[in-house]
N, CA, C and O atoms as a printed pandas DataFrame, in Angstrom:
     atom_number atom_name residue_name chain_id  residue_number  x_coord  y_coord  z_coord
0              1         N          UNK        A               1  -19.799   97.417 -152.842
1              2        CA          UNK        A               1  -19.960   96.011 -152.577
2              3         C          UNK        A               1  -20.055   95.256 -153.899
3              4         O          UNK        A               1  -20.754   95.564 -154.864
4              5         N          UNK        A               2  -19.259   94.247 -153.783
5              6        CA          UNK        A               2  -19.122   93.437 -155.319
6              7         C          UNK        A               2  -20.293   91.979 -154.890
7              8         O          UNK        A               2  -20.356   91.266 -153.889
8              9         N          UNK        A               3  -21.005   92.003 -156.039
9             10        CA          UNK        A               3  -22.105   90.711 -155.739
10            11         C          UNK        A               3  -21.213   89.539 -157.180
11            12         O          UNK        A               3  -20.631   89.888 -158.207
12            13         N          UNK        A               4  -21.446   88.321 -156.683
13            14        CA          UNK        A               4  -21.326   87.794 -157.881
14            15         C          UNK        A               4  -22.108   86.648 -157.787
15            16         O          UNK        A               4  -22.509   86.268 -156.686
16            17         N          UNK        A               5  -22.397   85.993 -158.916
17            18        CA          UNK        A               5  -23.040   84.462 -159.026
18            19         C          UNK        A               5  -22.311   83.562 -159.499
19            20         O          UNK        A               5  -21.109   83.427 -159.724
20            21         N          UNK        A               6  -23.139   83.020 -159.607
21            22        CA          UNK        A               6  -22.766   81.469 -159.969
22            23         C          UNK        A               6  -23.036   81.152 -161.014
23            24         O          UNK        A               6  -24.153   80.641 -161.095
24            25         N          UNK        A               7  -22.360   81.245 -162.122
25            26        CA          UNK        A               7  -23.265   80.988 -163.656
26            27         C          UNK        A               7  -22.585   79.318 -164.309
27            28         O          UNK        A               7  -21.455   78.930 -164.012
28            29         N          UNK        A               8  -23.298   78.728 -164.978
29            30        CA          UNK        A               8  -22.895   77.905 -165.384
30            31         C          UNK        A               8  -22.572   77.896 -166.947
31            32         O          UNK        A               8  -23.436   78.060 -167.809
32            33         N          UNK        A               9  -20.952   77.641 -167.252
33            34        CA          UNK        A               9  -20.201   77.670 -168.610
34            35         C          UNK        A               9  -20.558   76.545 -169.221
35            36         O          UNK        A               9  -20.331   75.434 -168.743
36            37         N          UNK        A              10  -21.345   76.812 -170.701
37            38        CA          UNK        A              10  -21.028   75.195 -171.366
38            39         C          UNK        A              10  -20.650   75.056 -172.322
39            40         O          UNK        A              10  -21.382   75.111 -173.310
40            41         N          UNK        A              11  -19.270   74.808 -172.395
41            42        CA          UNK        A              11  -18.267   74.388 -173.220
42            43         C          UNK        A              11  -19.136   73.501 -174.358
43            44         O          UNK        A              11  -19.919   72.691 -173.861
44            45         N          UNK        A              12  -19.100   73.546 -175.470
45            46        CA          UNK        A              12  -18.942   72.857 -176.924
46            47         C          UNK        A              12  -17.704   72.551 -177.262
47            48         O          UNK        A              12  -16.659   73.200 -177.226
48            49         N          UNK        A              13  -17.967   71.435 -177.606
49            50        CA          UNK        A              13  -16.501   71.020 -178.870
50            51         C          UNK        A              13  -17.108   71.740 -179.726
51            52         O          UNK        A              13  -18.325   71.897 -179.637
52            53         N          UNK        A              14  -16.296   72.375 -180.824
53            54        CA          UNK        A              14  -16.516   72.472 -181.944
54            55         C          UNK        A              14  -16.906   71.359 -182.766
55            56         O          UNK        A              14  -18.087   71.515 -183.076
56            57         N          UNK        A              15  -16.358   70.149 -183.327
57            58        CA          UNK        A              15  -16.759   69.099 -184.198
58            59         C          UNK        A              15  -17.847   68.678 -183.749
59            60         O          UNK        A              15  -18.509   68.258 -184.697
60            61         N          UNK        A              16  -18.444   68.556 -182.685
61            62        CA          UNK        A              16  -19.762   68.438 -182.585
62            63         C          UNK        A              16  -20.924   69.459 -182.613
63            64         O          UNK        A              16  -21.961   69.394 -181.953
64            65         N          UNK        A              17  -20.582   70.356 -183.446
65            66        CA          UNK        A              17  -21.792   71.698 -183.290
66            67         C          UNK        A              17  -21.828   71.751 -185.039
67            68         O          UNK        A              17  -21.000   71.721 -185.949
68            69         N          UNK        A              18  -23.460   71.857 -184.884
69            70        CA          UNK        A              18  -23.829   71.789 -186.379
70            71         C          UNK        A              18  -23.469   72.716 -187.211
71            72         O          UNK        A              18  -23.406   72.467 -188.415
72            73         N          UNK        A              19  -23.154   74.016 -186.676
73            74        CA          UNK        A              19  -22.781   74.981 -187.945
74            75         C          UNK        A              19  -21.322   74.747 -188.134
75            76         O          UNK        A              19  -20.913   75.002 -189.267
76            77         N          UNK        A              20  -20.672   74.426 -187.490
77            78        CA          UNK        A              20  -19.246   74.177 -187.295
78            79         C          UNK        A              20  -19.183   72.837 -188.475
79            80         O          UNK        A              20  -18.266   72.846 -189.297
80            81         N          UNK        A              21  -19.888   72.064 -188.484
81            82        CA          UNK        A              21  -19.517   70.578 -188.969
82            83         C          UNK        A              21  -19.808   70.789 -190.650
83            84         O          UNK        A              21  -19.247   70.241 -191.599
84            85         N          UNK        A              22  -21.326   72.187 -190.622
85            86        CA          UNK        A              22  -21.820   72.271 -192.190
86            87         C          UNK        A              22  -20.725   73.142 -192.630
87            88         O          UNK        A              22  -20.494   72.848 -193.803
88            89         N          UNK        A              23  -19.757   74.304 -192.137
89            90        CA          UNK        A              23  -19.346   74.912 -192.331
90            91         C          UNK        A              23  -17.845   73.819 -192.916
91            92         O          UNK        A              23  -17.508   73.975 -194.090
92            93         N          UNK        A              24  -17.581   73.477 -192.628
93            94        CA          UNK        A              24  -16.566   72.666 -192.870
94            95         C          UNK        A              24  -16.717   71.373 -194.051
95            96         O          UNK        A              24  -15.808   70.829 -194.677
96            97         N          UNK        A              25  -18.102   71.119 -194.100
97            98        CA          UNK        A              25  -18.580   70.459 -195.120
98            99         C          UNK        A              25  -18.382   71.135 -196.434
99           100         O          UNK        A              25  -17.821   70.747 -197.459
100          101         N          UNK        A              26  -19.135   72.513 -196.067
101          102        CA          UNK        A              26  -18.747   73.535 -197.172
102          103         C          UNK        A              26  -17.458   73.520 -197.902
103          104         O          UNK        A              26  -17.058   73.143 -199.003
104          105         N          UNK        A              27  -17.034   74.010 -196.979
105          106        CA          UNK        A              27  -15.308   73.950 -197.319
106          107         C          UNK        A              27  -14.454   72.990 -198.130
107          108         O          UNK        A              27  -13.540   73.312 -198.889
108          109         N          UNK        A              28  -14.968   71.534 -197.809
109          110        CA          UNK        A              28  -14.283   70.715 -198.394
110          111         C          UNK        A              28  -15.212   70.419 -200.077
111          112         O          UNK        A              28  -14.795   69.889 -201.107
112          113         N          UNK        A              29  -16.225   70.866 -199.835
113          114        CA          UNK        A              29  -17.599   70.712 -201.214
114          115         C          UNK        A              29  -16.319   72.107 -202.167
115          116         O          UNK        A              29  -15.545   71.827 -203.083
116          117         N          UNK        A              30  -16.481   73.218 -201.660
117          118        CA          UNK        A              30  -15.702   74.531 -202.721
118          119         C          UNK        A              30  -14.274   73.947 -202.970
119          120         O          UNK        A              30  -13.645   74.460 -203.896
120          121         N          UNK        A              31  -13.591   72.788 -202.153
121          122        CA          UNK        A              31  -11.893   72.783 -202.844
122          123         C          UNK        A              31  -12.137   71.787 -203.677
123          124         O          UNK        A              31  -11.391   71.652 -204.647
124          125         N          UNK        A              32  -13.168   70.936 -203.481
125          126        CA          UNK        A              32  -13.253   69.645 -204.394
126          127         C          UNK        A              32  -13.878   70.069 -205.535
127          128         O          UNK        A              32  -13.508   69.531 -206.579
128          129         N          UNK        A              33  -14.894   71.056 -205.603
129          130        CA          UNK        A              33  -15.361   71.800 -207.026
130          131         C          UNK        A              33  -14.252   72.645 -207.603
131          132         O          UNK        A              33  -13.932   72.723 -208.789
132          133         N          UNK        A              34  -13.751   73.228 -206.631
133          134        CA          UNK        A              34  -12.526   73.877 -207.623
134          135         C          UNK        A              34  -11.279   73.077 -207.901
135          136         O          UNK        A              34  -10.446   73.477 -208.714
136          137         N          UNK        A              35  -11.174   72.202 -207.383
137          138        CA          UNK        A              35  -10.258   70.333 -208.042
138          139         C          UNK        A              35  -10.996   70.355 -209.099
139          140         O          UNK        A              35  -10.192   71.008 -209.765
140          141         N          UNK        A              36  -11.767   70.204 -209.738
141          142        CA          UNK        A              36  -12.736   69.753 -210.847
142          143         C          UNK        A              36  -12.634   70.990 -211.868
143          144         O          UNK        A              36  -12.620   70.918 -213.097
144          145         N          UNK        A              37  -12.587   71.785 -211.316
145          146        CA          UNK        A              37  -12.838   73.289 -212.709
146          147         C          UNK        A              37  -11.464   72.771 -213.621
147          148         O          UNK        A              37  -10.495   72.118 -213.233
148          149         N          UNK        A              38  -11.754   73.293 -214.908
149          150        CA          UNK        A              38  -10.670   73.325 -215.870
150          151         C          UNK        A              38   -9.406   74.116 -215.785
151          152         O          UNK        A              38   -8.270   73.761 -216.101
152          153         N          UNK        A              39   -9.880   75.426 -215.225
153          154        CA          UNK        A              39   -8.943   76.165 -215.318
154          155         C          UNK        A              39   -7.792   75.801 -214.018
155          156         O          UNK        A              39   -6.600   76.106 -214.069
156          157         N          UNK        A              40   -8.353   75.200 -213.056
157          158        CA          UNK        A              40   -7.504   75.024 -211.870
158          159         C          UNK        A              40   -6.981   73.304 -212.533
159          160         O          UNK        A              40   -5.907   73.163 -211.948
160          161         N          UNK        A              41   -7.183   72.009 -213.401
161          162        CA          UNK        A              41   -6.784   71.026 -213.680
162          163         C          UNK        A              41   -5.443   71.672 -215.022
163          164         O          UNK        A              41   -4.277   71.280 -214.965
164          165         N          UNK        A              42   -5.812   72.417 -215.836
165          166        CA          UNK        A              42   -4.890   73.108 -216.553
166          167         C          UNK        A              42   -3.447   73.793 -215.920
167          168         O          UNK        A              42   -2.312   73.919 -216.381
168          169         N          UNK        A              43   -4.061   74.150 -214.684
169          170        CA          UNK        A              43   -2.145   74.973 -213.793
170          171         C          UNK        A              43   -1.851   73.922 -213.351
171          172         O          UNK        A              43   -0.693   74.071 -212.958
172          173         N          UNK        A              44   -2.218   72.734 -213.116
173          174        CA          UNK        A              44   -1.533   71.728 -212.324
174          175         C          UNK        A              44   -0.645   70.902 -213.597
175          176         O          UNK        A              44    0.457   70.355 -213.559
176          177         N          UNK        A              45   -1.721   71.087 -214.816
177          178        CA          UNK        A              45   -0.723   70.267 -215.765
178          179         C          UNK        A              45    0.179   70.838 -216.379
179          180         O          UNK        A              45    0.595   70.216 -217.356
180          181         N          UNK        A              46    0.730   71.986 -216.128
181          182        CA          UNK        A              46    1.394   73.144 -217.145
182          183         C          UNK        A              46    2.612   73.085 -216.027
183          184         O          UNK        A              46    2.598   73.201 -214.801
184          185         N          UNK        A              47    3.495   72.891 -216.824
185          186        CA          UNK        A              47    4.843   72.859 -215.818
186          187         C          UNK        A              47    5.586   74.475 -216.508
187          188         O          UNK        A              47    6.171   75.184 -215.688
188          189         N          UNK        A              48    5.512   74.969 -218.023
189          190        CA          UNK        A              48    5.475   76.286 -218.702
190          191         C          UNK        A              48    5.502   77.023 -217.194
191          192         O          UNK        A              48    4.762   76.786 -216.240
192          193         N          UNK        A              49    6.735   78.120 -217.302
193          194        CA          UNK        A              49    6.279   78.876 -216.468
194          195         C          UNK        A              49    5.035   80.330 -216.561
195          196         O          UNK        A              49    4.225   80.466 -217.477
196          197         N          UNK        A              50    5.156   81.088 -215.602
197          198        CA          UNK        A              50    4.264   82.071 -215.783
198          199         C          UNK        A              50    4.228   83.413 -216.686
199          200         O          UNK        A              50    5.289   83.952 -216.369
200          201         N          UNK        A              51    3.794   83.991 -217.339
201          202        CA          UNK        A              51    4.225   85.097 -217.940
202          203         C          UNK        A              51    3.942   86.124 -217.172
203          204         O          UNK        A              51    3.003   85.936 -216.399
204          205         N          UNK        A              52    4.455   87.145 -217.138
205          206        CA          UNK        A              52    4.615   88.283 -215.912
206          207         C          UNK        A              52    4.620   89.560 -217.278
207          208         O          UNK        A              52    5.301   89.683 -218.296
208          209         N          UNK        A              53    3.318   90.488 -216.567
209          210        CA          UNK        A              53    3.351   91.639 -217.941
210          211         C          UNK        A              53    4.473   92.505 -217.707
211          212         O          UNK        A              53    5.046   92.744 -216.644
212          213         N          UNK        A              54    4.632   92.812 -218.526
213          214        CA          UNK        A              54    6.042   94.485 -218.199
214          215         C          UNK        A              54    5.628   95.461 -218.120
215          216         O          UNK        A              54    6.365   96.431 -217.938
């Protein structure tokens, strides 16, 4: 005999759930610090291509 209930699902948006929203905060905080590092403003200005070891 199969029993079942009645359970109730509750859907979240994602953009409204706090780890979801800090997590994504994050995200955009690490590309905008690494916009800012030297070494990543230096490959954007170097049109020189790459050297490749042999």
């Amino acid at each position: 005999m199969k029993v079942t209930t009645n359970t109730a699902a509750n859907v979240v948006c994602l953009e409204s759930h706090p780890a979801w929203r800090a997590a994504q905060r994050r995200a955009c905080e690490l590309e905008a610090a690494m916009r800012r590092h030297p070494s990543f403003q230096s490959r954007l200005e170097s049109d020189a291509p790459h050297l490749h070891s042999v």
